[in-house]
Short mmCIF file of the C-alpha atoms (twelve columns), coordinates in Angstrom:
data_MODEL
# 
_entry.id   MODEL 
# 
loop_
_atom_site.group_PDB 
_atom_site.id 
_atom_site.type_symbol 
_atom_site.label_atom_id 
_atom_site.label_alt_id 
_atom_site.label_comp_id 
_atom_site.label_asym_id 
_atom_site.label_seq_id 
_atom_site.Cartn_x 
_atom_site.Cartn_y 
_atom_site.Cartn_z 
_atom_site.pdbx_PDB_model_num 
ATOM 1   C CA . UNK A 1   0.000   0.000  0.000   1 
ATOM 2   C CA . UNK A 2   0.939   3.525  0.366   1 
ATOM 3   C CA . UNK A 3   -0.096  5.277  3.376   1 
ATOM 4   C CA . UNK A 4   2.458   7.970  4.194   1 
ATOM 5   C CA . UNK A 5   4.842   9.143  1.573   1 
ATOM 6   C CA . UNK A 6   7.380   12.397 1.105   1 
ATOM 7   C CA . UNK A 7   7.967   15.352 -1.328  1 
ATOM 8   C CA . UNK A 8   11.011  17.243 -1.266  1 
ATOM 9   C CA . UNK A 9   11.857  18.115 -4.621  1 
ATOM 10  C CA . UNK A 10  12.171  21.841 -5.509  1 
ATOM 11  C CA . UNK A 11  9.239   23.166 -7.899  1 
ATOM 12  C CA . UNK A 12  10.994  23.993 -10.749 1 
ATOM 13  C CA . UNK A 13  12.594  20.304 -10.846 1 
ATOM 14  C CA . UNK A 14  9.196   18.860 -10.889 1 
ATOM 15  C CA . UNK A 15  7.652   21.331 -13.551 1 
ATOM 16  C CA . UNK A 16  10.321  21.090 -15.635 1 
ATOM 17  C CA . UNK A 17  9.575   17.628 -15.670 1 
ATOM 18  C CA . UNK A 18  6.171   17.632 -16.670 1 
ATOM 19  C CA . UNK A 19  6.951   20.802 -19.346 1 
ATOM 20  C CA . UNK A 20  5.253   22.848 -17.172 1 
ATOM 21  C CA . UNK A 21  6.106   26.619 -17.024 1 
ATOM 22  C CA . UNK A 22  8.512   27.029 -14.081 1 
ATOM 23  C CA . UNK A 23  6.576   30.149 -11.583 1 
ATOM 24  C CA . UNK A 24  7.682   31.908 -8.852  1 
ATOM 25  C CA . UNK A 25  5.679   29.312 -6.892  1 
ATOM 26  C CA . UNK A 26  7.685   27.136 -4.124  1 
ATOM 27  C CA . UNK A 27  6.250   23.726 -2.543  1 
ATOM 28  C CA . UNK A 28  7.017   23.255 0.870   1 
ATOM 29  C CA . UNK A 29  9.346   20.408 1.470   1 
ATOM 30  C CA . UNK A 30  7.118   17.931 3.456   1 
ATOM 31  C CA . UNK A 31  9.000   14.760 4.931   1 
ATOM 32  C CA . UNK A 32  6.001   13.364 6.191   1 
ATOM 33  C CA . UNK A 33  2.826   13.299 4.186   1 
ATOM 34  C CA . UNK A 34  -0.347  11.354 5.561   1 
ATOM 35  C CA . UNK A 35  -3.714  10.630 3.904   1 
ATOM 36  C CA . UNK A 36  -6.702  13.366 4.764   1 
ATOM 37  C CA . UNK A 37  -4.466  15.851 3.604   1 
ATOM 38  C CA . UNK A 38  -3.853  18.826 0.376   1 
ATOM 39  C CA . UNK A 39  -1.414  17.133 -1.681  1 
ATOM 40  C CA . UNK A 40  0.559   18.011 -5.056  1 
ATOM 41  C CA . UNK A 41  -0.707  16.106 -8.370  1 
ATOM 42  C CA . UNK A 42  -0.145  17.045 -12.152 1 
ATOM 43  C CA . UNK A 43  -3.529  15.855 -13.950 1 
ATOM 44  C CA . UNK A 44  -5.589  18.101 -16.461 1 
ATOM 45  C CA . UNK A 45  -8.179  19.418 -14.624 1 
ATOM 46  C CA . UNK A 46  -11.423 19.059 -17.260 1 
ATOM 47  C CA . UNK A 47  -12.418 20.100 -20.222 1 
ATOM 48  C CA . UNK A 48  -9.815  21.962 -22.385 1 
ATOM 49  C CA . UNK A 49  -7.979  22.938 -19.331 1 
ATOM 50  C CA . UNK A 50  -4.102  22.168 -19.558 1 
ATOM 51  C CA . UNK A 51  -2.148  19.789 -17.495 1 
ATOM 52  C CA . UNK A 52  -1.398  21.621 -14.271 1 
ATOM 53  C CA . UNK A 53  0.251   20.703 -11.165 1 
ATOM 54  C CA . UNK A 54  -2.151  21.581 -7.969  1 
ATOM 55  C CA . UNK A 55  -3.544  20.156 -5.312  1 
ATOM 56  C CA . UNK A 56  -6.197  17.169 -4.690  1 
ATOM 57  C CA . UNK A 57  -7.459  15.943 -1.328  1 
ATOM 58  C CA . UNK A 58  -5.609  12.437 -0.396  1 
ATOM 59  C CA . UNK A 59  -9.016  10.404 -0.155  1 
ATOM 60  C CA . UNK A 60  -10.827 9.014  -2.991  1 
ATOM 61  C CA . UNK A 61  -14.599 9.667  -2.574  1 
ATOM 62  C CA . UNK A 62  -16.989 10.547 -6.156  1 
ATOM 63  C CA . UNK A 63  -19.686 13.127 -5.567  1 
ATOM 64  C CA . UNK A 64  -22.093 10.501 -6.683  1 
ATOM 65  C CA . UNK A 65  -21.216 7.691  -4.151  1 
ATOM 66  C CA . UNK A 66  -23.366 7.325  -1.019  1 
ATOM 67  C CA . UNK A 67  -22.981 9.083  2.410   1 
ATOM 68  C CA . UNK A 68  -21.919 5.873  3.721   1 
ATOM 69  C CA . UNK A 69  -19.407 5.100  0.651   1 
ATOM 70  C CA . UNK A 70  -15.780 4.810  1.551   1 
ATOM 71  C CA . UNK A 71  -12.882 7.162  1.435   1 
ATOM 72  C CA . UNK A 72  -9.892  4.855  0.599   1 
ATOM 73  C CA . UNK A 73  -6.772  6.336  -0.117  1 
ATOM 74  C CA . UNK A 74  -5.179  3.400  -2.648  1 
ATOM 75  C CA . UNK A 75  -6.724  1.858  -5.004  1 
ATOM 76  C CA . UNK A 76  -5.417  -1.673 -6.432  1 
ATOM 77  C CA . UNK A 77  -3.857  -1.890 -9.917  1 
ATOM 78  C CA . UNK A 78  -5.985  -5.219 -10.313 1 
ATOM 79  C CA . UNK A 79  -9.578  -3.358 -10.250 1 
ATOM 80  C CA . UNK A 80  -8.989  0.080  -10.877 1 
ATOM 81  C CA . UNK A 81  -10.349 -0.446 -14.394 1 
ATOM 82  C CA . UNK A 82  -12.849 -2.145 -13.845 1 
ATOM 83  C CA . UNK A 83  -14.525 -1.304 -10.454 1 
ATOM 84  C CA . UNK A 84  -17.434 0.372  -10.692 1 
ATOM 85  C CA . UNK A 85  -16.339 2.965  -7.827  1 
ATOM 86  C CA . UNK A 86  -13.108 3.494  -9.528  1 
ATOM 87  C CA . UNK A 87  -13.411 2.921  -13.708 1 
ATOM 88  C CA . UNK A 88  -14.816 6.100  -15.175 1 
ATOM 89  C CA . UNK A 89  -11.905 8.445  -13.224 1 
ATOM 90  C CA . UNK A 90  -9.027  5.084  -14.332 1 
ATOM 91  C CA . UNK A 91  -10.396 6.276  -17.571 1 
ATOM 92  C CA . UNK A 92  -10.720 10.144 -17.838 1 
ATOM 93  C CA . UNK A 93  -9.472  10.996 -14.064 1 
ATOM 94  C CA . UNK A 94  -5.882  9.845  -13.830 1 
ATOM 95  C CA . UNK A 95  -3.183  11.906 -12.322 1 
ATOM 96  C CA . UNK A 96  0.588   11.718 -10.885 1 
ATOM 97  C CA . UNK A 97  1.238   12.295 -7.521  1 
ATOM 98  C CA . UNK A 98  5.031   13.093 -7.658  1 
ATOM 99  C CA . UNK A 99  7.321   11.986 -4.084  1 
ATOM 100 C CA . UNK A 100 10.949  11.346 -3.658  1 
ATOM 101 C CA . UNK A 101 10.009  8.254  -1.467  1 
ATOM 102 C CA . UNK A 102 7.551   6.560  0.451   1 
ATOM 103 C CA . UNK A 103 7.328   4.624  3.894   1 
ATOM 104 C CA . UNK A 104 6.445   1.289  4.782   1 
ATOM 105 C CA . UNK A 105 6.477   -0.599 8.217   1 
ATOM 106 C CA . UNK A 106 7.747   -4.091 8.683   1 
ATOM 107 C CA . UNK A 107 5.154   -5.862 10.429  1 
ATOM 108 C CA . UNK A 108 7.340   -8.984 11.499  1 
ATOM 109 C CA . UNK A 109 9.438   -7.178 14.175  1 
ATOM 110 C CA . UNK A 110 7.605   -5.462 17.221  1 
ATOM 111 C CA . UNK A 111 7.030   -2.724 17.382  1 
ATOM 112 C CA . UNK A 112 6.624   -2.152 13.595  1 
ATOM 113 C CA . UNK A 113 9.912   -0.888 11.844  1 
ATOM 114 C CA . UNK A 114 9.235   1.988  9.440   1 
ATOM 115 C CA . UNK A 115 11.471  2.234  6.226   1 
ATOM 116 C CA . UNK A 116 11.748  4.640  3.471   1 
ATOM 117 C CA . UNK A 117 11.716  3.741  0.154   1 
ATOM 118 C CA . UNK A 118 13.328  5.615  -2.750  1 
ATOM 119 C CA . UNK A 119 15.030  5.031  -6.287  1 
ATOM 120 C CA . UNK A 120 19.208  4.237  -5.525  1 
ATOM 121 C CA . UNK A 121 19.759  7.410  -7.932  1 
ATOM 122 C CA . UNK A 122 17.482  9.929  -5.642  1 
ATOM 123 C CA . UNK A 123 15.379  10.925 -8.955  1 
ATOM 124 C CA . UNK A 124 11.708  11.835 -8.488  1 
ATOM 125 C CA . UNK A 125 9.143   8.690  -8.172  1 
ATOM 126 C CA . UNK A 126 5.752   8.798  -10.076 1 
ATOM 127 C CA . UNK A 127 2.964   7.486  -8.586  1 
ATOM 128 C CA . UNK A 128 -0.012  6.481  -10.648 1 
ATOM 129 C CA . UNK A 129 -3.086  7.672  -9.035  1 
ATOM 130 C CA . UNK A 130 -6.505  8.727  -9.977  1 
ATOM 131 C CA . UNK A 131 -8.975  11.545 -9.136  1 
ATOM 132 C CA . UNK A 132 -12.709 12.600 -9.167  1 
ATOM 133 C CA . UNK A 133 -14.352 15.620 -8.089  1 
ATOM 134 C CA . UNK A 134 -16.234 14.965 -4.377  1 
ATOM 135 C CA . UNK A 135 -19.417 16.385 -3.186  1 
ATOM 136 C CA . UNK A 136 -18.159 20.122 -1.913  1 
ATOM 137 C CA . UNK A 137 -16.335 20.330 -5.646  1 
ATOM 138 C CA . UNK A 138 -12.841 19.584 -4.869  1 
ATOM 139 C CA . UNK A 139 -10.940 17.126 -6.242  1 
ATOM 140 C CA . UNK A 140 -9.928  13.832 -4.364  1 
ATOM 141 C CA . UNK A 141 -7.062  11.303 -4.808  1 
ATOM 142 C CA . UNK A 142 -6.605  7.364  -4.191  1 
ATOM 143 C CA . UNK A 143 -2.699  6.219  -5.226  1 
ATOM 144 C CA . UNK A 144 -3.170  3.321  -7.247  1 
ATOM 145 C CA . UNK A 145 -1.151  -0.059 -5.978  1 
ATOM 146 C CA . UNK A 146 0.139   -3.533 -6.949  1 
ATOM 147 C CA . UNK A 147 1.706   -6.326 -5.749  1 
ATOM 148 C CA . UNK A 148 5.747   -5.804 -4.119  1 
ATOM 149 C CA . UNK A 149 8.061   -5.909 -5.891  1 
ATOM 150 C CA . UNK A 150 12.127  -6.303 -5.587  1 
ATOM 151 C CA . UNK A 151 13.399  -4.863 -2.819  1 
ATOM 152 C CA . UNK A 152 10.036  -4.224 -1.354  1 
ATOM 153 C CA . UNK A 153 8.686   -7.841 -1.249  1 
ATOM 154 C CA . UNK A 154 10.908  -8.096 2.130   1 
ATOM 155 C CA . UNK A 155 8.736   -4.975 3.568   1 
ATOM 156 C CA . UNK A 156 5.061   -5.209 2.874   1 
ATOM 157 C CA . UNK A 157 2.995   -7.130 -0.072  1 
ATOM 158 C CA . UNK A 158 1.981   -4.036 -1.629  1 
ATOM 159 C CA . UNK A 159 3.667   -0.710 -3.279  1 
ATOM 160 C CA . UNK A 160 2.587   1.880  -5.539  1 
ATOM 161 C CA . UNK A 161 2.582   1.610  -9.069  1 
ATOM 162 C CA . UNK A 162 5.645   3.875  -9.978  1 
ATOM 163 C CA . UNK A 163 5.284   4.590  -13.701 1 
ATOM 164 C CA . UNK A 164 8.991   4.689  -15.986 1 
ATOM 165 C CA . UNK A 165 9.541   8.371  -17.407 1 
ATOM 166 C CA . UNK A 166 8.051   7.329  -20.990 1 
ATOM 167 C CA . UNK A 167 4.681   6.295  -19.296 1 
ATOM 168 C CA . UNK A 168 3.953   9.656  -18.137 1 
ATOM 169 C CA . UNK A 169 2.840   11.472 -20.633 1 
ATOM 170 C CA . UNK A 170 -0.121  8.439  -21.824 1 
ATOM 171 C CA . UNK A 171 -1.107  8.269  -18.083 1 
ATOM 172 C CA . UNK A 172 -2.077  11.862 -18.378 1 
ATOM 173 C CA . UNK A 173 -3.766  11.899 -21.657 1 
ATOM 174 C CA . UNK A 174 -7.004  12.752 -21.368 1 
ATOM 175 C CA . UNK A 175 -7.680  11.816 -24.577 1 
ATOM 176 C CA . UNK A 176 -6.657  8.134  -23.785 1 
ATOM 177 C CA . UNK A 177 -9.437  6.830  -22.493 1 
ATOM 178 C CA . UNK A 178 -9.412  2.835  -23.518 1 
ATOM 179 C CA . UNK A 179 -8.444  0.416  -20.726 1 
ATOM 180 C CA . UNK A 180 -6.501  -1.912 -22.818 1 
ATOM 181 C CA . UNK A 181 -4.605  0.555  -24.563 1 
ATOM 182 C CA . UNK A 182 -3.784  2.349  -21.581 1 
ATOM 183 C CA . UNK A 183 -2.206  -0.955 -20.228 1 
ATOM 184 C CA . UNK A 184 -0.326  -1.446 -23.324 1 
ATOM 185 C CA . UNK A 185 1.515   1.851  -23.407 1 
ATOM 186 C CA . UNK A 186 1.698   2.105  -19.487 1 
ATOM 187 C CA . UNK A 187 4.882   0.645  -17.748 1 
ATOM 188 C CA . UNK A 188 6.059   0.693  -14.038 1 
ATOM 189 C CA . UNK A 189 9.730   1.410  -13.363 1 
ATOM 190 C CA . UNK A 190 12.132  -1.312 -12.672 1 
ATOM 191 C CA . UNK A 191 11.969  -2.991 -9.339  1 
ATOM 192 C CA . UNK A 192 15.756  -2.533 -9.183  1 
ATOM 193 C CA . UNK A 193 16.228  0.822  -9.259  1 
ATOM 194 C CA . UNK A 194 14.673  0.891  -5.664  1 
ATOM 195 C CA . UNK A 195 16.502  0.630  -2.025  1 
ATOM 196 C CA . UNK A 196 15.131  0.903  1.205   1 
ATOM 197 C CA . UNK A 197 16.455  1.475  4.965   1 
ATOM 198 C CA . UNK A 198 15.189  1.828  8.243   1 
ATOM 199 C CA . UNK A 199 13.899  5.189  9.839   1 
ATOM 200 C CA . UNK A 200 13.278  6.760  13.158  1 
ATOM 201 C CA . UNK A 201 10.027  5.350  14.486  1 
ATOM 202 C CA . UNK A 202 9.258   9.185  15.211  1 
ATOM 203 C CA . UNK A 203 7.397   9.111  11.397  1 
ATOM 204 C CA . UNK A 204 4.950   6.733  13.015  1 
ATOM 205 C CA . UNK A 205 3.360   9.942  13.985  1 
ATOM 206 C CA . UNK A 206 1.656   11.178 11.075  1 
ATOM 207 C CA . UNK A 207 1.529   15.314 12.589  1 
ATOM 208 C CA . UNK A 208 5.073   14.677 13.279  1 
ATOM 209 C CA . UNK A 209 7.507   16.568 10.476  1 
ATOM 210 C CA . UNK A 210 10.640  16.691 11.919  1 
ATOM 211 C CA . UNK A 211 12.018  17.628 8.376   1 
ATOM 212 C CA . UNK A 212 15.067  15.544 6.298   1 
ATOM 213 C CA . UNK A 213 16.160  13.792 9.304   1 
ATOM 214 C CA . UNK A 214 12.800  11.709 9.441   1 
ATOM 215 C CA . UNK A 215 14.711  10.195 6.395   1 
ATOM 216 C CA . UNK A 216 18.140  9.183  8.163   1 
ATOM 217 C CA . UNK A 217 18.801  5.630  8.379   1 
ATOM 218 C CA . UNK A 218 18.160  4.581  11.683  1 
# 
């Protein structure tokens, strides 16, 4: 899964990235980002509007689902395209939620161990992720998962789907709206460009942001 993740990066890095115009704008350097919370996502936001990078609510919740519907804030690579609470934004709401890593606690040791989990060559991540506009009119978030892999299979059974540099530009295609294409021209980066190491249980706290040295090895 991915329940608690971090974004670092300067703005510029990320923009330039996605051929955005680099602005004046600065993101705050957040070390310790928990669901229920504003987070940073490049999607288009409808219509003819261009791909932007802004904010969408880390909880997943359509304005037409129920009172009692859930929230969840991951969705699994093995139904997003075809759940019924999840296909129609898998195939005109998909966005990137952009992090330099992500943590994950080891539930074999007691207490839990947290790690963080990066790419060896400290690039950004991309993590897959749809959205859908809730009932007040904002837009909310679920990352999408799949199974572990690598590295990460030693951790926990599930990671986020990390999509390879030449993926992004399909994912965000608003245009691209067929499931089977979409998982014909969407790939996930290689498992072994990832490395992990233990953290300060101190992240464990998700209103805790103690800053880069939440990242330290332990």
């Amino acid at each position: 899964m991915c329940g608690r993740f971090a974004l670092y990066s300067p703005y510029p890095k990320i923009a330039a990235r996605l051929g955005l115009p680099v602005l004046e704008d600065q993101l705050e350097p957040r070390y310790n980002v928990p669901p229920g919370v504003w987070i940073s996502a490049a999607r288009h936001p409808g219509g003819d509007e261009p791909l932007a990078l802004d904010y969408v609510w880390w909880g997943y919740k359509p304005k037409w689902a129920g009172e009692k519907a859930p929230t969840p804030i991951n969705a699994s690579a093995e139904k997003v395209a075809t759940s019924g609470y999840y296909k129609q934004a898998f195939s005109r709401g998909r966005c990137l939620i952009p992090a330099n890593g992500w943590y994950e606690w080891d539930k074999s040791v007691k207490p839990r161990q947290p790690y963080f989990i990066c790419r060896q060559d400290r690039e950004l991540l991309w993590m897959a992720a749809i959205w859908a506009e809730r009932a007040d009119g904002r837009p909310g978030c679920a990352i999408i998962t799949e199974p572990s892999r690598g590295a990460t299979q030693a951790i926990h059974d599930r990671m986020p789907l990390l999509l390879d540099d030449a993926s992004l530009e399909p994912w965000l295609d608003p245009d691209l709206t067929d499931r089977e294409t979409i998982r014909n021209v969407v790939r996930h980066i290689d498992a072994e460009l990832i490395e992990h190491w233990p953290v300060s249980r101190a992240v464990n706290t998700s209103s805790e942001d103690l800053g880069a040295e939440l990242i330290n090895p332990a």
